[in-house]
N, C-alpha and C positions, 0 to 999 in steps of 0.2 A: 470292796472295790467294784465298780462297775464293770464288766466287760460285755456290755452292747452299747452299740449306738444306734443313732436314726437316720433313715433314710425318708424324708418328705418328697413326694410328688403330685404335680400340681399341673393343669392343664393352664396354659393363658389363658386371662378372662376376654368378655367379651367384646372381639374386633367389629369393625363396619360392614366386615364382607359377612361376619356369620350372625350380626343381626337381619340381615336383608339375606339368606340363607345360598349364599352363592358358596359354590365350589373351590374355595382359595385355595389349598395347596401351598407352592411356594409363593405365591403372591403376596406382597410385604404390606399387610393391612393394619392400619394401627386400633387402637383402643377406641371405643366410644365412651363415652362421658361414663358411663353405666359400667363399662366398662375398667374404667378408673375407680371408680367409687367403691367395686367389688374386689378390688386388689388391694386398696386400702384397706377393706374388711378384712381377707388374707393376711395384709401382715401385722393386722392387732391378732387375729389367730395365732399366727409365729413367731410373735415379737417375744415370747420368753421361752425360745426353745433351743437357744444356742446354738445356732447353725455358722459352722465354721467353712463351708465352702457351699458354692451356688453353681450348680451346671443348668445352661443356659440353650437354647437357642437360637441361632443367629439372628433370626426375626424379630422385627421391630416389637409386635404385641407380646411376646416372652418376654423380648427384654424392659420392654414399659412397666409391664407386671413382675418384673424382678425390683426394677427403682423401687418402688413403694414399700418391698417386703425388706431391701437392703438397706432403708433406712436405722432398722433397726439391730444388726447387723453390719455396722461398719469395719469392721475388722475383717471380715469373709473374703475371701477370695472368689472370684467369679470366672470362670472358665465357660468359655462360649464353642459349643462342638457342634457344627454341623450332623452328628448322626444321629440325634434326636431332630433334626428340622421335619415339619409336615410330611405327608405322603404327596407327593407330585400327582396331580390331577391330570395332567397331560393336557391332552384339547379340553377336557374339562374344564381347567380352569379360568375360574372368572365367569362362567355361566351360572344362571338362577338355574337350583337343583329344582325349584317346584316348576318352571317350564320343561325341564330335562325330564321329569320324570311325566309329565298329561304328554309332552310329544315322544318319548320312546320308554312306555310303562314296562315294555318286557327286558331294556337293556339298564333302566337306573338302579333296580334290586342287586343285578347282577357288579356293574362297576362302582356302588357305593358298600356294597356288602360282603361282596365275595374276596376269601384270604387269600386268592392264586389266579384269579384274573385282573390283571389290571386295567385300570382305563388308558383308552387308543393315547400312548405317547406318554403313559403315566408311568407309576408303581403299583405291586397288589400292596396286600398287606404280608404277604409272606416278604417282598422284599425289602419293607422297612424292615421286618423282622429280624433280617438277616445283618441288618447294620447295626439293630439296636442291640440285639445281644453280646457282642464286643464289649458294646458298650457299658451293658447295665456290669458286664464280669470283671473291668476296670473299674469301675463307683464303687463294686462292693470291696479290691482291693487296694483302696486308696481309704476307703474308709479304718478298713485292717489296719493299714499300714501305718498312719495319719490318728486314728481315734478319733475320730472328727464327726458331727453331724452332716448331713447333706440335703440341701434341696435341689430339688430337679425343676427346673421349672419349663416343660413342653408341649406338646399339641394332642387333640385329640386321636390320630390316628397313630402316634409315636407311644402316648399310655398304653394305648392295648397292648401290644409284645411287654410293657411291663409289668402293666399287672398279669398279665400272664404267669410271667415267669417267678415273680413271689407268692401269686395266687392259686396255683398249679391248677390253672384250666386249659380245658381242650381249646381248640382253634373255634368252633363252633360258640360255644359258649364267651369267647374272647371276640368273636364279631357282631354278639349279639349287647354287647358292653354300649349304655347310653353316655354320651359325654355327659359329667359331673363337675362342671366348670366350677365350682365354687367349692370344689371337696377338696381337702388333703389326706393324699393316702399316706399310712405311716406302716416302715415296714423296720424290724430290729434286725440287726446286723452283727452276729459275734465276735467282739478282737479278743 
């Protein structure tokens, strides 16, 4: 008898605002074409892995990049929770990060990188943090609960506090994390 399951996490593929490298945050940016094509790729990845529930995003490019994977998967339940959505950029967002960074080279290291300062009107990363872990200690027991596969499907600055917290890295090493839009991380779960 089996007693783990899986838990998939996966960053949305790629929106309009983070081809042209702008600051989205909660800005509702959908997929580009490229973007589509690479989510299709994902779910011939996922398409034989049984996944019985989909937590989501509320954003449109999560959930575009969930359609594609949930084809395969029609039976899943999809549960959409705001505590995975973006990190809020604040006045940030919506600006080109490469003018933010040639016109204020000492303040973009600091408000794109740093775990405890956030940007003017934003989140850091400590405070998504602090919403995601609720969260991830609900997914793992409903997975318990349930026996059920899971995929995650959220944002690059929402991964970090995840893989964190299966990966047991410092805060340091957890801000120095490149997004890996096309990866799925796969973490075992014991019921």
């Amino acid at each position: 008898m089996d007693n783990k399951r899986n838990l998939y996490v996966i960053t949305h593929c790629q929106s309009c605002y983070n081809k042209h490298h702008i600051f989205t945050g909660l800005i509702d940016s959908v997929l580009t074409p490229d973007g589509h094509k690479h989510a299709q790729d994902l779910a011939q990845k996922l398409r034989k892995k049984r996944i019985g529930l989909f937590y989501t995003s509320p954003l449109t490019r999560s959930k575009q990049t969930l359609q594609h994977i949930k084809k395969y998967h029609p039976e899943a339940q999809v549960i959409i929770d705001k505590r995975i959505i973006e990190r809020d950029y604040g006045e940030l967002s919506g600006k080109s990060q490469v003018k933010y960074k040639r016109e204020y080279p000492e303040l973009y290291p600091i408000y794109h990188r740093s775990y405890d300062i956030p940007p003017p009107g934003g989140e850091s990363i400590k405070d998504v943090e602090k919403r995601i872990k609720p969260f991830i200690q609900e997914v793992i027991s409903r997975i318990k609960k349930d026996k059920v596969n899971v995929l995650i499907v959220t944002h690059g600055n929402a991964i970090r506090p995840i893989r964190k917290y299966f990966e047991d890295l410092t805060n340091d090493q957890m801000m120095k994390l490149e997004h890996q839009r096309h990866k799925v991380f796969k973490y075992q779960i014991g019921v």
